[in-house]
C-alpha positions in Angstrom: 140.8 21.3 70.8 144.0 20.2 72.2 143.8 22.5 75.5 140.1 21.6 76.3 141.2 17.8 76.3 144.0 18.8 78.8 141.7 20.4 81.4 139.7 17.4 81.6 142.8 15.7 83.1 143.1 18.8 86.2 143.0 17.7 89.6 139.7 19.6 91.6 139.4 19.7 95.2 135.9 19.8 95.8 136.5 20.9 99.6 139.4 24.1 99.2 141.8 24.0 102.4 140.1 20.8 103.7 143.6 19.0 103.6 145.8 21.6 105.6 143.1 22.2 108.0 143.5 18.5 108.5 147.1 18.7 108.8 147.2 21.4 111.1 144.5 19.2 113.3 147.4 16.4 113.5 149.9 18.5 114.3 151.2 18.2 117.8 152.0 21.0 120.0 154.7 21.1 122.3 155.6 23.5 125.2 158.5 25.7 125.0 161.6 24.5 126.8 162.9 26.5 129.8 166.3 25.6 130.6 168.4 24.8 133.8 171.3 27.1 135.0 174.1 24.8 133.3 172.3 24.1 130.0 171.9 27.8 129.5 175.5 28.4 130.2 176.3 25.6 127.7 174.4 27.6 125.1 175.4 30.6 125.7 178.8 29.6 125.3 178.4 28.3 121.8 176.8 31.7 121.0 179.3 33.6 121.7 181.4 31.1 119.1 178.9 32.4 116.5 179.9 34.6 113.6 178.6 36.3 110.5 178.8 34.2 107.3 179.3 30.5 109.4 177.2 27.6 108.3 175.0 26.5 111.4 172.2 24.3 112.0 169.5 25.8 114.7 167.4 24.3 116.5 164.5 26.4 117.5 161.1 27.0 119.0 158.5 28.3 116.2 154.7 28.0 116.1 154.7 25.5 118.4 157.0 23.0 117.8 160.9 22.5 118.0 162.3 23.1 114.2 165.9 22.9 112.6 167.1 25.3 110.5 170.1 25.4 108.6 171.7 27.8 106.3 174.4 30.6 106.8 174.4 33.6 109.5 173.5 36.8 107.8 172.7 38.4 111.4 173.4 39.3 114.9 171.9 41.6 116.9 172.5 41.1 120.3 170.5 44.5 121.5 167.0 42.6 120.3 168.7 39.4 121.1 167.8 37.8 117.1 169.9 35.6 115.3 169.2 35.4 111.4 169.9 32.7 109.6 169.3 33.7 106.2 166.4 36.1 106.1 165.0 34.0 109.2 165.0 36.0 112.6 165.2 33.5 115.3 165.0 34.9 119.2 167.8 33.8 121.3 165.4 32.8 123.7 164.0 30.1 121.3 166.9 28.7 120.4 167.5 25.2 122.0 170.5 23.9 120.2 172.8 25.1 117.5 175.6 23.4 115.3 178.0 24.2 113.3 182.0 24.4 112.0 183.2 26.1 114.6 180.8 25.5 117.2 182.3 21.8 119.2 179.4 19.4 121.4 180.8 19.8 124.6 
C-alpha cells in the first residue's frame, strides 16, 4: 500500500522533451573566432607551455558557443592537433584562451 501512495506523488511531463527543445530554442549561437596574426602567436606561445598532467582552464569553441573547460591534461597530440583535457578532445583550432599554473597572461 505504501509504494502505490508514493507514485501518486511522481512528477509527469505530459509533453516528453518539450523543455530542452525549449532550451535549445534560447540558446544563442555564436560564430567561431578567427584570430589576428599576434593573437595567434600569443596562443601559440602558451601552448607550447602546456604539459601532460598540468591543471588548465580552456576556453573553447563547441556546438556553437564559446565553453570553459577545466580539469587536468591527459593528452597531446600535436599530429591531429587535439588537446584532451580529461577524456575531452578539444582541436587546437577551437581553442580561444587557456589558463593555467604554468601558463602566465601576457
Amino acid at each position: 500500500m505504501e509504494n502505490n501512495r508514493a507514485v501518486q506523488f511522481t512528477p509527469f511531463a505530459a509533453l516528453r522533451g518539450y523543455y530542452e527543445m525549449i532550451r535549445e530554442k534560447e540558446r544563442v549561437r555564436v560564430p567561431h573566432h578567427h584570430f589576428a596574426e599576434d593573437a595567434a602567436e600569443l596562443l601559440s606561445r602558451k601552448m607550447e607551455k602546456v604539459e601532460r598532467g598540468m591543471m588548465l582552464s580552456v576556453i573553447h569553441y563547441s556546438d556553437g558557443e564559446y565553453i570553459k573547460t577545466t580539469g587536468l591534461v591527459s593528452k597531446i597530440d600535436t599530429v591531429a592537433r587535439i588537446l584532451t583535457i580529461v577524456k575531452l578532445p578539444i582541436a587546437f583550432d577551437d581553442i580561444y584562451d587557456i589558463e593555467g599554473e604554468k601558463i602566465e597572461k601576457e
